[in-house]
N, C-alpha and C positions, 0 to 999 in steps of 0.2 A: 126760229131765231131766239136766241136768248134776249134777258132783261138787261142788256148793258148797252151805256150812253158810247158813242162810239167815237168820241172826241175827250172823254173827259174819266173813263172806265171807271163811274159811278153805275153801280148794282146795288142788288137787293141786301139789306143788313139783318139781322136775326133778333130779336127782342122776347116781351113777354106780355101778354094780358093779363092786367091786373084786376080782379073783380071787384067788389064791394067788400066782399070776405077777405079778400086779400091771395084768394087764390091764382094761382101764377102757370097758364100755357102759353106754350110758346106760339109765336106770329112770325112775319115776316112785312120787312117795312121797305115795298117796291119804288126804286125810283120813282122822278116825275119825268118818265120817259115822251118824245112825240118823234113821229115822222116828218120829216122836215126836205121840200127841197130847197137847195141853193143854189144859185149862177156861180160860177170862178170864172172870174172875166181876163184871167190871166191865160186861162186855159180854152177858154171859149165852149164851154160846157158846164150840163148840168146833171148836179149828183144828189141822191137820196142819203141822206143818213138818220137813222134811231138817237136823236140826244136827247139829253135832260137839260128842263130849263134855268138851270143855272150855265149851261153851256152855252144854250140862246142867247142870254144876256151877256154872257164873255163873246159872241159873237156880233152882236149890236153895240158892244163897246169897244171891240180892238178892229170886226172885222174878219169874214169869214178867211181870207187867205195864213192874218197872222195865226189863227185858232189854226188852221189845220196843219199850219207848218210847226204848229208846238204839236200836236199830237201825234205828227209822223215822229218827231225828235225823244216824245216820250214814248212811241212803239204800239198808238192804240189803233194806228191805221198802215195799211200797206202802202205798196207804193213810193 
């Protein structure tokens, strides 16, 4: 499985380490991904999904159904 939030399609971004010297390689700066389940009591079941926690918190503030009815809308989930 890839590193991507599956409600919110935050992955991994590209950057640099910078040393003392000023020397510059490259890194990679991984979401804050978790495994999460939740109830859809509209649905009467329960699903797993890979988010990041900034998408937790969009979900403890709108609510798991509005969150995943935006992200079918924006194309990050099937169904």
């Amino acid at each position: 499985m890839s590193r991507v939030c599956e409600l919110t399609g935050k992955k991994a971004m590209v950057g640099n380490n910078v040393s003392h010297s000023l020397r510059r390689t490259k890194r990679k700066f991984n979401a804050n991904l978790m495994k999460k389940r939740f109830y859809i009591p509209e649905e009467d079941k329960w699903i797993t999904l890979k988010v990041s926690t900034s998408a937790l918190k969009n979900i403890n503030k709108l609510g798991i159904s509005a969150v995943l009815k935006k992200a079918r809308l924006k194309g990050f989930l099937k169904k």
